[in-house]
N, C-alpha and C positions, 0 to 999 in steps of 0.2 A: 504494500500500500504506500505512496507517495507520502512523505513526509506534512505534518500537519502543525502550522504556528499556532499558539493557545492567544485567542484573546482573551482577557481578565476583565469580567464586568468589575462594575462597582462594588458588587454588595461580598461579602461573605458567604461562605458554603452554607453555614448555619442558616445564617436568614436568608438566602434563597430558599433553602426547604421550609423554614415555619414565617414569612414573611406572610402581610396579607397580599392580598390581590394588589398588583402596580399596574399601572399604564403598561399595553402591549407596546412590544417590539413592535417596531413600525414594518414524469411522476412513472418510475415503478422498481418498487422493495422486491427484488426477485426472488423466489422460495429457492429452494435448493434442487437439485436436477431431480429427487424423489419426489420435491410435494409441485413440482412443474405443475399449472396447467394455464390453456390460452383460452381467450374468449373465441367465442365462435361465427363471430362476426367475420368480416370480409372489407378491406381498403381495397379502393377501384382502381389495382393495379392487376397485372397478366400473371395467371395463376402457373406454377410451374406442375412437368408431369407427377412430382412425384406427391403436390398436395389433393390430385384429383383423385375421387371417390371413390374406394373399391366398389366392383359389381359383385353383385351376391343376388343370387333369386328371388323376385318376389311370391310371396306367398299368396293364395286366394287372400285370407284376412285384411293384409296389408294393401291390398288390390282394393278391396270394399271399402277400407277404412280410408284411404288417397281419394278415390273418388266422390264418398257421402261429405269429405269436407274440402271439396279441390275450392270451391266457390266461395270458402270463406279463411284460404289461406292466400297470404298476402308477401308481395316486396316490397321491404323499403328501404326507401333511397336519400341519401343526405347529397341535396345538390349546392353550389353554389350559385348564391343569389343573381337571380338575372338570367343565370345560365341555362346551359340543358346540361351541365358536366358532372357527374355521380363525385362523390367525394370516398363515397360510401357505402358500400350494401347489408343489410340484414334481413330479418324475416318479420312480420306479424300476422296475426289473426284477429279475425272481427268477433265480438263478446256481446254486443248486442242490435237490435234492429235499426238504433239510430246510428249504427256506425261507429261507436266504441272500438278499438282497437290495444292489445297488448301485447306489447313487443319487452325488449332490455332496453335498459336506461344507455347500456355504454352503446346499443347501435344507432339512439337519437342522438345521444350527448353534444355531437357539435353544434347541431343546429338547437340544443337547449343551454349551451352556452356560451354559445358564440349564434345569435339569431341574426344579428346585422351581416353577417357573410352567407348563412345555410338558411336554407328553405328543407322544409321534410316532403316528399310524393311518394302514394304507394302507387304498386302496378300490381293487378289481379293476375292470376292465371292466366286469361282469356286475353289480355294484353293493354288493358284501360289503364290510364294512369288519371291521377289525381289527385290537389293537395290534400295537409295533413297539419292539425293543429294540436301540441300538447297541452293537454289537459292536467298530468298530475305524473307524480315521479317518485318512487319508493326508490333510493340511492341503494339501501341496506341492503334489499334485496336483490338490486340489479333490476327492475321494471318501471315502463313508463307506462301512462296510458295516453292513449290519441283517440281523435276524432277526425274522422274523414268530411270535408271540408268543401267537397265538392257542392255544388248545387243540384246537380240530376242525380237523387236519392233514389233508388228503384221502388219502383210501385211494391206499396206493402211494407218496405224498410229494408234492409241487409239481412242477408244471411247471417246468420250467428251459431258459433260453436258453446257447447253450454258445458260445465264445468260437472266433474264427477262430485256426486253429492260426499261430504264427511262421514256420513255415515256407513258410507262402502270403503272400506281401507283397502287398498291393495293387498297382494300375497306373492311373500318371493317367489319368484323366477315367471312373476304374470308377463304373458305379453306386451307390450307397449308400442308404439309406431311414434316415432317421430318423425315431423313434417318441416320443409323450408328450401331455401334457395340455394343450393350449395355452390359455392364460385363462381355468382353469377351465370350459371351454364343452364338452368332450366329448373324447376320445382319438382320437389321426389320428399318420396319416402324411404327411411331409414326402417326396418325391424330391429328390436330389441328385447329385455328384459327386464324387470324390476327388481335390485338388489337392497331395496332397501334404503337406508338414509346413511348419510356418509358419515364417519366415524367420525369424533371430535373436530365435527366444523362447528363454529361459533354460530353461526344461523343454519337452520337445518335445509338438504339438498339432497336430492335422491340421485343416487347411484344406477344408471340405465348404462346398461351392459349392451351399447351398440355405439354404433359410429358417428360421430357429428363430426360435418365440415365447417372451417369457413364459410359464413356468407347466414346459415343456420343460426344464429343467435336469435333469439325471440320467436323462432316457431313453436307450433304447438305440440304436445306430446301427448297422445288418444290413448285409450284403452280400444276394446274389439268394440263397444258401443259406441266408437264414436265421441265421449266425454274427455273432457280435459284435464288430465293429471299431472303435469308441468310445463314446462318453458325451458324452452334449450336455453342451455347458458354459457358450458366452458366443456374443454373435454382436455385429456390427459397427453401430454407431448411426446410423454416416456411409455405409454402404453397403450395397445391396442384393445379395442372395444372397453373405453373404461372411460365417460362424459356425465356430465352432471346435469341436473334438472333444478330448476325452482319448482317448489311444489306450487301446485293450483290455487291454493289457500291465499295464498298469499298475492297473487292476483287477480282472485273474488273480492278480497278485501279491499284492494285497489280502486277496481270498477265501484264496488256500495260507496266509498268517499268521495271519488272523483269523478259521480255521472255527469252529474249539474254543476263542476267548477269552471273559473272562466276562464281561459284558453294561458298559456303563459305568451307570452311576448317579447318578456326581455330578457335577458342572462340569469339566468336561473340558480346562480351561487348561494344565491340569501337561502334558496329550498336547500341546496346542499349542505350549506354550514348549518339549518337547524337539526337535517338530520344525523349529520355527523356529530351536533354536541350531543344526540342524544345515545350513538354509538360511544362515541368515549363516554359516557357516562358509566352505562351498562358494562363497557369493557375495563374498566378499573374495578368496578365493584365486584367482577366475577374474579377478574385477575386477585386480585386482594383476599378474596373469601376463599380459593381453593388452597391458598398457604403449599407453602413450598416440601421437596423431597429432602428423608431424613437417608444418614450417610453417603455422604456427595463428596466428602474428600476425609482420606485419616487423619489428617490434625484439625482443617478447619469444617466451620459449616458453611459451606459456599449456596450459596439459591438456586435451585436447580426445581422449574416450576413443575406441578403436576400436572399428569397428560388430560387432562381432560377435554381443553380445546386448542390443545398443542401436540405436537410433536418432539419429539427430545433424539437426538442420532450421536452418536459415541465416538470417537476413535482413536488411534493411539501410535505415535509417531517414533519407535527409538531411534535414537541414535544409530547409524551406521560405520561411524568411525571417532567414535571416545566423547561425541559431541553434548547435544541438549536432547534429553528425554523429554517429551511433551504428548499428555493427553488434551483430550478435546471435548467438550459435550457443545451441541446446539439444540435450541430449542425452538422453534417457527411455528407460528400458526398458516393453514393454508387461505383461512378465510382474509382476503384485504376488499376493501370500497373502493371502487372503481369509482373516481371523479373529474376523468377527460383527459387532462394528458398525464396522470399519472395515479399510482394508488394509493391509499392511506388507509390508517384504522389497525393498525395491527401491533403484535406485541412479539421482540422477538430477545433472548437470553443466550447468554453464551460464557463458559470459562475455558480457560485452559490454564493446564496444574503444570508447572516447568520443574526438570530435575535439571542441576548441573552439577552435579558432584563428580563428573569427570572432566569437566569443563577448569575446575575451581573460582575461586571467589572472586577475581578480575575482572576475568572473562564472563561469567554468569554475570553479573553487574551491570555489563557492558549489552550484553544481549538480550538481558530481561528490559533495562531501561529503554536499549530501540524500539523492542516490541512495543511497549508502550504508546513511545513517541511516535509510531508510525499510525496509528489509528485515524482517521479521515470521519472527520464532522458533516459533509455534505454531501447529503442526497439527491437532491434537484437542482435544476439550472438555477439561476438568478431569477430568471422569470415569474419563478415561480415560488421562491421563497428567499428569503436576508439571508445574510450570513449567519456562522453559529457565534453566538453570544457565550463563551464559556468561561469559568472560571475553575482553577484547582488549590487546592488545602489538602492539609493534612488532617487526617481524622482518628479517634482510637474506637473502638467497639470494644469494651471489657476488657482493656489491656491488649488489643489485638491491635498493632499498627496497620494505617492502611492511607495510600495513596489514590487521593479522589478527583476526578476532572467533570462534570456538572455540565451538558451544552445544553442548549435550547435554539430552534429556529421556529420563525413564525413563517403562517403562509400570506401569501399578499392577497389572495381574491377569496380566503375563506378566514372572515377576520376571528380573534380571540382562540384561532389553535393553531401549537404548536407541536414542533417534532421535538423528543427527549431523546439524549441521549446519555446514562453514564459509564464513567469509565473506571476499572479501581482495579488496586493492587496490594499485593498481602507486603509488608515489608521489614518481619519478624526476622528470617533465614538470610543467612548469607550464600547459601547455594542452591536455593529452591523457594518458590513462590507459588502464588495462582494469579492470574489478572483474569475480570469478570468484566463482561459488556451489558449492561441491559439497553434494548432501544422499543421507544414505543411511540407513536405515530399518529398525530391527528389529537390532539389532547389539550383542552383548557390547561392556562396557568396554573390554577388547583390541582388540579389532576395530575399537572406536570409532577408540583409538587411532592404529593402526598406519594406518587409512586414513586419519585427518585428516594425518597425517606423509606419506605417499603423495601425497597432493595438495597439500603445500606447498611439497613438496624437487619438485615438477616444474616450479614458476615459474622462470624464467632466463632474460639475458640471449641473445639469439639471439648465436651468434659466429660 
């Protein structure tokens, strides 16, 4: 990692953590190649051979189930204004007769935050195209909802696809079919499975054991009736037949709030910051209430969070030639909030435990302190967010020395949150240490707070 200068805010370690609220400081967290996965959406660039969609047989079901709803599944397109030029392609389907439509939030996102360059148009099956106005936008979940906008409504209203009632739960290995546009190349059905709901995601998302392309984001996902049981969303990079769903629910819920709201028009940031406070809200307080794993290292208590909507991955590095012995733990969540040109919302944990005693005390010194100093504060362009603000002190926990560095960056278009970062070091030994990272992402000042405090009061001596 490129070397990193410390700025030194004003204040003290301490009162950053228990200060009140001050005046604010005036996109994507990659997972690691296991928890990989991509939206399934499509940029209106030339699809290469190797992204185009295996052929596999359709089955009679799949045949029926393509056809009872070809008329009420949809493209759409993020143009730029003025233009005829696609910027963008994804999928939706229409939810009721006045034209309701639910797609993903990330395949509108330009034109709902950037509206003065993007216009939204679907185009049917049959090949009609026609504006589109957003109505309403669940971030958390990845969904918007639209309205077709056109003026020749068809005699009677739209066709509309209706949603599997909650009182029918699926059953693993049920059939599923999902629907959409895959690389622009023409409207299809996928066959699949139901495996369930994905392990330790922060919002829950079903696991459909079939293939989504590109271009596929926001279509619908059937049962054999016909009803609607999720919404393409994401599928896996590092594996085959292994893509995710929004459950239905969740944009039923959608539609009951936002039948009758009034279209959005402008840059739609204010919707995203209130639903992101309400995500860091919920994700501090779970973060905080699952409390951390016991023996994580033989001398200290290092934070090593529990799996519950995280993943934690292990490894172990020796030396090859008399050098530095170094373990590793990482901890990532898979779930992040997609908010346009980048993501946020997430909590990610990390130590590594150094041995140098073959090193000795010079050398370990020299190589524990680079580590250190090599760690890199900035995630985003400038565009998109200030510099990091950080300060470092020394700290003790119960007689336990420890070396601490505190950053914070604010976002410019999503006001009152910030990215945390801290950084710490055990600095008892003279030829062996641990340095811990916590980062968490999209978080009020408070929250900032309370969780860099959270992860410092957990360093301790083991007893």
């Amino acid at each position: 990692m490129n070397s990193f200068r410390l700025r030194h805010a004003a204040l003290p370690l301490i009162a950053l953590l228990l200060a009140p609220l001050l005046v604010p400081l005036p996109t994507l967290a990659l997972p690691s190649v296991a928890q990989a996965q991509t939206h399934a959406s499509t940029p209106a660039t030339a699809a290469t051979p190797a992204d185009a969609p295996a052929s596999a047989p359709i089955s009679l079901s799949a045949r029926k189930v393509y056809e009872q709803a070809r008329s009420q599944l949809l493209q759409i397109r993020t143009v730029l204004k003025g233009r005829a030029s696609q910027t963008s392609v994804g999928s939706g389907f229409l939810v009721s007769r006045e034209g309701h439509i639910v797609t993903n939030f990330h395949v509108v996102a330009e034109a709902a935050l950037k509206p003065e360059r993007h216009d939204l148009v679907y185009v049917t099956a049959d090949g009609r195209e026609a504006p589109l106005q957003i109505l309403q936008l669940d971030v958390l979940h990845d969904l918007a909802l639209l309205k077709a906008a056109d003026t020749a409504q068809p005699a009677g209203g739209f066709d509309a696809l209706a949603f599997r009632p909650d009182a029918q739960p699926l059953s693993q290995g049920e059939r599923i079919y999902s629907l959409g546009n895959p690389l622009d190349v023409g409207f299809a059905v996928t066959e699949g499975t139901y495996n369930g709901l994905v392990k330790r995601s922060f919002y829950p998302q079903i696991f459909f054991g079939g293939a989504l392309s590109a271009g596929m984001s926001g279509g619908p996902a059937l049962d054999e009736q016909g009803h609607v049981i999720g919404i393409n969303v994401a599928r896996r990079v590092d594996g085959e037949q292994v893509s995710f769903l929004v459950p239905a629910s969740f944009a039923a819920a959608l539609l009951a709030r936002g039948r009758d709201a009034v279209p959005i028009k402008t840059a739609a940031y204010n919707v995203v910051t209130d639903q992101l406070m309400l995500h860091q809200q919920a994700l501090t307080d779970r973060f905080i209430q699952q409390g951390w794993k016991t023996d994580t290292h033989p001398r200290y208590k290092v934070p090593v969070p529990v799996d519950t909507f995280m993943r934690c991955w292990g490894s172990s590095e020796p030396s090859r030639n008399g050098g530095l012995d170094l373990e590793r733990s990482d901890c990532v969540m898979d779930t992040r909030i997609f908010v346009g040109d980048y993501t946020t919302g997430a909590i990610s944990v990390r130590h590594e435990a150094y041995d140098g005693t073959k090193l000795g005390t010079m050398r370990f010194a020299a190589r524990y302190a680079a580590s250190f100093r090599n760690e890199s504060f900035t995630r985003l362009r400038s565009e998109h967010q200030t510099k990091p603000q950080c300060h470092e002190d020394f700290v003790e926990r119960g007689g336990l020395p420890l070396r601490a560095v505190i950053c914070l960056r604010a976002y410019k278009k999503l006001p009152a949150l910030y990215d945390l970062s801290v950084l710490v070091a055990t600095l008892d030994q003279k030829q062996a240490g641990v340095q811990g990272r916590f980062d968490a992402q999209g978080l009020s000042f408070a929250n900032a707070q309370k969780l860099a405090k959270h992860y410092l009061e957990a360093y301790a001596w083991v007893r």
